[in-house]
C-alpha positions in Angstrom: 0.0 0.0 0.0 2.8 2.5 0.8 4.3 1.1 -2.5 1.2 2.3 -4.4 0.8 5.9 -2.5 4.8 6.7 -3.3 3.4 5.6 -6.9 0.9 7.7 -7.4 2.6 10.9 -5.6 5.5 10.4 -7.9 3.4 10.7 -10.5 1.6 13.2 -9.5 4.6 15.4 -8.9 6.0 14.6 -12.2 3.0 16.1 -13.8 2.9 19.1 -12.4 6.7 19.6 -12.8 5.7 18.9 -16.9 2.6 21.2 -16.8 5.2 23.7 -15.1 8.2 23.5 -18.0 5.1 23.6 -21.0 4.1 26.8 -19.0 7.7 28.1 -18.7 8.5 27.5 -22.2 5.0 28.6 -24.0 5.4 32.2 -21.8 9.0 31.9 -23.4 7.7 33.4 -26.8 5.1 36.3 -25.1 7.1 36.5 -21.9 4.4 38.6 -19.1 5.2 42.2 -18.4 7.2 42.6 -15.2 5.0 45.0 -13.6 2.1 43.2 -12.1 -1.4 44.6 -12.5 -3.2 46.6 -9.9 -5.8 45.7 -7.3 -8.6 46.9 -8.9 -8.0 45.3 -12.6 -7.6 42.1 -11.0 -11.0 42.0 -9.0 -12.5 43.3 -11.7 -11.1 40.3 -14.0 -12.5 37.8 -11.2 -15.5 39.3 -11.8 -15.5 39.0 -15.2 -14.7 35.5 -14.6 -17.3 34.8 -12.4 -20.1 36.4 -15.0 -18.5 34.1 -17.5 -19.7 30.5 -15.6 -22.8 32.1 -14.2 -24.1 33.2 -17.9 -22.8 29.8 -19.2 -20.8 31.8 -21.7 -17.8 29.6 -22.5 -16.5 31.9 -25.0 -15.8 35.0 -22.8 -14.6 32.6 -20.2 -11.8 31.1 -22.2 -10.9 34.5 -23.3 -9.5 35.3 -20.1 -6.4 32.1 -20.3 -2.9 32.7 -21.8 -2.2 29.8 -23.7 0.6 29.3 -21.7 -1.9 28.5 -18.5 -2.0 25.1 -16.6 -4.0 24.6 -14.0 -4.4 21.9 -10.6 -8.1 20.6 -9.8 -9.3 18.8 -6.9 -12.6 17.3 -6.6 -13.9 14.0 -4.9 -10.6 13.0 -3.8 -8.8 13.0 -7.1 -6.4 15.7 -8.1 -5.9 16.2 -12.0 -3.0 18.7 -13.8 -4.0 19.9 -16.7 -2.7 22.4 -19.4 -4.3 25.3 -21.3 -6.1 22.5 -23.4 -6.7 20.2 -21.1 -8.6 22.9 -19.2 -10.5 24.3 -21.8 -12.1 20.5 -22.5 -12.6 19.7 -19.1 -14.2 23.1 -18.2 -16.6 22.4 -21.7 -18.2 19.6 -20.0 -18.7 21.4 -17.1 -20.6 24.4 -19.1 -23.0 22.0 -20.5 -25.1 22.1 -17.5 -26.0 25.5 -15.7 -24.1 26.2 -12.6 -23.4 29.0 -9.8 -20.1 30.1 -8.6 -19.5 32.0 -5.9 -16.7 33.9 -4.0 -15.8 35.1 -0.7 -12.6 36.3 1.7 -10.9 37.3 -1.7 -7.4 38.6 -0.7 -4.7 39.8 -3.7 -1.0 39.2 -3.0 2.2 39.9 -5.3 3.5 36.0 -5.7 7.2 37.0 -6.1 9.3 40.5 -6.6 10.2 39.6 -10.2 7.7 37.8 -11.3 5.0 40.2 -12.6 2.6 37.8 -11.2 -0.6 39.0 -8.6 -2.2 36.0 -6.7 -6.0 36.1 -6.1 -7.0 33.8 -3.3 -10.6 32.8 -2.3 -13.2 31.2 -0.9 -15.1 29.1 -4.0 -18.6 27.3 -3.7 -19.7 25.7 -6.4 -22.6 24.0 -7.6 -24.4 22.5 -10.4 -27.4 20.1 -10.5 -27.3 17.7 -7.4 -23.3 18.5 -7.2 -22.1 21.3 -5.0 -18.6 22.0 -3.4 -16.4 24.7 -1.6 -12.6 25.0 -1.3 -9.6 27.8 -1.6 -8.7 28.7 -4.9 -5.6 30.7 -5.7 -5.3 32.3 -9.5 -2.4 33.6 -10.5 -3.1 36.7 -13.3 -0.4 38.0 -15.3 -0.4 40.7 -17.8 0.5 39.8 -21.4 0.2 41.9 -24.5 -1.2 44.8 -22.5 -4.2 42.5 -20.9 -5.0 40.7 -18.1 -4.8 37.2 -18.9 -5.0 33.9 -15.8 -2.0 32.2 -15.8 -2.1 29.2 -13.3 -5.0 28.4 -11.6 -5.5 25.8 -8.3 -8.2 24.6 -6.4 -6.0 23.6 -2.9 -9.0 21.4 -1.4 -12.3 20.7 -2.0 -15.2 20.2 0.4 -18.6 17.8 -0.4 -21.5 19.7 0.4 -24.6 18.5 0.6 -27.4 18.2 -2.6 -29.8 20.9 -2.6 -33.1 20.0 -3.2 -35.8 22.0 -4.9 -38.2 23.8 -2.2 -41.7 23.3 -1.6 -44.2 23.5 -4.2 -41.7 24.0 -6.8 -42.5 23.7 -10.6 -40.9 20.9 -12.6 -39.2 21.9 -15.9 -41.3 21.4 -19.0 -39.3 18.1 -20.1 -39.4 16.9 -16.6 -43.5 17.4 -16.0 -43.7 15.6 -19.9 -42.0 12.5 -18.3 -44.0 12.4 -15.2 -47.1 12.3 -17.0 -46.3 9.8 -19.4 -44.5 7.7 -16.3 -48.2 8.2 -14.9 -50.1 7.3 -18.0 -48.5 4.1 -18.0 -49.8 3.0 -14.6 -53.1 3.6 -15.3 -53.5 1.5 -18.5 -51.2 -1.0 -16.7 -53.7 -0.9 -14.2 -57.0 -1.0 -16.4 -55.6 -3.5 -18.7 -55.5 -6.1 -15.5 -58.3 -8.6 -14.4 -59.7 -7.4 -11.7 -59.0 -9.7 -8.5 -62.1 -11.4 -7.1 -62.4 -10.9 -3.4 -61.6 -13.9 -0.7 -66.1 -14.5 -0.2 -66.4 -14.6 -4.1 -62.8 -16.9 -4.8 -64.2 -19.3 -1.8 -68.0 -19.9 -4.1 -66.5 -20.2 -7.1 -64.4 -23.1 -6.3 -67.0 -25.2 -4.4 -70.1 -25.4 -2.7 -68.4 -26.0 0.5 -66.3 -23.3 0.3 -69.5 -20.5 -0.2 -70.7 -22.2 2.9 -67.9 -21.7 4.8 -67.7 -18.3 4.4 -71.3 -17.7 5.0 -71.5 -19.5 8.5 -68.0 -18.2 9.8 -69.8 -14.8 10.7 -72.5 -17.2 12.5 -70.5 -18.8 14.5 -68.5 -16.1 15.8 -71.8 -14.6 16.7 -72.8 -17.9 18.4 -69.6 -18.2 20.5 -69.3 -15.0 22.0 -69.9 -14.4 25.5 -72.9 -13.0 26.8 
């Protein structure tokens, strides 16, 4: 077992040490300006980035990633290092469905003297469908060709949270309300299109004569037994 864990970290580290060197040598050819952007340019890019997932707009989202981008994600467990492509598809899938994304305890720190780079680090909650989630997330934003661009991006842990479920009296979606009353259709000619099931009196008289007299007298003799 401690075999497989040194494995699998080994790995692990090996991959973001790759995703690090594509990044270091794609920035190579459109090396990032050396003064780092303000304050207010970079909460206004979160924002921008936030606006992005909550419209579903994948376009305008992927806009705001330098090529040279790789980014860390955690979620159930697993932790996945991915590159500027790698992102873009993964996030894709995720934009199919609608979701909400939230921030809080957003805090903007310069990552190193020479670097150019500003660090945003936050609180994310995240959820789509039955799914939902909350961890720190640090993005690093960089400015290339006169824009802000994200350069790195890592979710450091990731927190289950617990399905929401519609409220009260809620309407069903249009396709949803379709299938429930075609699931309900169903039942009822299931229903009608079965004999119906003669009661225990009528099954008793129809088998034999001794039967139907059994079932007649019962009610007698119970009557003739009990206690004055």
């Amino acid at each position: 077992m401690r075999g497989m864990t040194f494995a699998r970290s080994c790995r692990l580290t090996a991959l973001i040490l790759a995703a690090a060197l594509v990044s270091v040598a794609a920035a190579a050819a459109d090396p990032p300006s050396k003064n780092p952007p303000d304050e207010a340019a970079v909460r206004a890019l979160i924002g921008r980035w936030l606006d992005a997932q909550n419209k579903g707009d994948f376009a305008a989202y992927s806009a705001l990633y330098t090529p040279s981008f790789h980014g860390i994600r955690r979620s159930l467990g697993r932790t996945v290092v991915l590159d500027y492509q790698g992102w873009l598809r993964d996030r894709g899938r995720m934009f199919k469905k609608p979701m909400k994304v939230a921030t809080s305890d957003l805090q903007i720190a310069r990552t190193a003297p020479a670097s150019g780079l500003l660090r945003a680090t936050f609180v994310q909650e995240f959820s789509s469908g039955n799914y939902a989630d909350r961890g720190r997330k640090q993005i690093d934003i960089a400015t290339i060709g006169g824009a802000l661009v994200i350069a790195r991006e890592e979710l450091l842990e990731s927190e289950r949270l617990p399905g929401k479920t519609p409220p009260t009296g809620a309407r069903d979606s249009p396709r949803a309300h379709r299938r429930r009353t075609r699931a309900r259709r169903r039942h009822a000619a299931t229903l009608a299109a079965r004999p119906p099931r003669p009661s225990r009196s009528r099954a008793l008289s129809t088998a034999s004569p001794a039967g139907w007299w059994s079932a007649k007298l019962r009610p007698m003799r119970r009557r003739s037994w009990r206690a004055p």
